[in-house]
N, C-alpha and C positions, 0 to 999 in steps of 0.2 A: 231069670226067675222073676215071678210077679207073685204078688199079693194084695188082696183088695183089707181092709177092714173096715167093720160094719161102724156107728156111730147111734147114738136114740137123737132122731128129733122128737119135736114136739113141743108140748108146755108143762110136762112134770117135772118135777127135779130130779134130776141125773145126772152121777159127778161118775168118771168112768176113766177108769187106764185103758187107752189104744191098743198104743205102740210103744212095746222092750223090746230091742235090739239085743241078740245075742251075740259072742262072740267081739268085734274090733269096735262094736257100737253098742255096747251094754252101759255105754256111759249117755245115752238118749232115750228119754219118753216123752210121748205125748198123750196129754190127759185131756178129755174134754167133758164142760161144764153143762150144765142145764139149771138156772134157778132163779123161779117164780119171784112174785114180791116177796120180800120180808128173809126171804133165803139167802143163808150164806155159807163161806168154807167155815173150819173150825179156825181160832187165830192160830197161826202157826209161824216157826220162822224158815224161810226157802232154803231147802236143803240141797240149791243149785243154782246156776243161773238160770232164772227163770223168764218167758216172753209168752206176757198173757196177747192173746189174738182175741179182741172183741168182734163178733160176726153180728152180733144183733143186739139191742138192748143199751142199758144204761149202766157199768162197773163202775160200783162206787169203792174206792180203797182208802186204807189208813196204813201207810207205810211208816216205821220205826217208830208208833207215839203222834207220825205227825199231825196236820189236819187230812180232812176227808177231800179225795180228790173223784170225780165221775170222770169215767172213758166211756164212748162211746163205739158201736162198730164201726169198723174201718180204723181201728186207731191198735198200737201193736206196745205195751209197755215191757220196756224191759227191768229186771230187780235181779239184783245182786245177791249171791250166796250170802244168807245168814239173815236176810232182812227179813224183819218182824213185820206180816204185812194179815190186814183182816179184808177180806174182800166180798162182797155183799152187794145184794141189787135193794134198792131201796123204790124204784120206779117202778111204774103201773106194767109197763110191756116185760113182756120176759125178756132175762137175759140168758146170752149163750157167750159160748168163750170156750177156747181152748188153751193149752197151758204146754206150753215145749219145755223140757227141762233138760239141761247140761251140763253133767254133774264132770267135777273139776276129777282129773285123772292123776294117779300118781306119773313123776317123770322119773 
């Protein structure tokens, strides 16, 4: 079986759930980002492990309090269940990014 799913390019902001896996893989999504200057997520703390993928642009973050760090695309961060992380593009070009989340399974 195949399945295509759709994505918004472009330069608006658009923060979007992909991909829920039903069934043996309900414990995977992937979300992906779209946002202008000055745009960000809400702060929140990662309710998995999470691997931001930078495709374009400049992600600027502040993981747990710390200082401000920029990823650029091409670059793949991963963050830890529970981490306090504010993620925001502070530069001129849009940023995109997508966001794979892995959420921890009962054994």
């Amino acid at each position: 079986m195949r399945k295509t799913y759709e994505y918004a390019v472009g330069i608006e902001k658009a923060i979007e759930r992909l991909v829920e896996l039903p069934g043996n893989y309900d414990n995977f999504h992937i979300n992906h980002a779209i946002l202008p200057k000055g745009e960000g997520l809400p702060v929140h703390n990662a309710n998995a492990v999470v691997h931001l993928i930078v495709v374009k642009g400049v992600m600027t973050a502040v993981f747990d309090d710390g200082e401000a760090e920029d990823y650029g695309a091409g670059q793949i961060v991963k963050v830890d269940c529970g981490t306090k992380m504010e993620i925001g593009n502070q530069d001129e070009a849009v940023l995109e990014f997508f966001i794979v989340k892995i959420f921890e399974t009962e054994s």
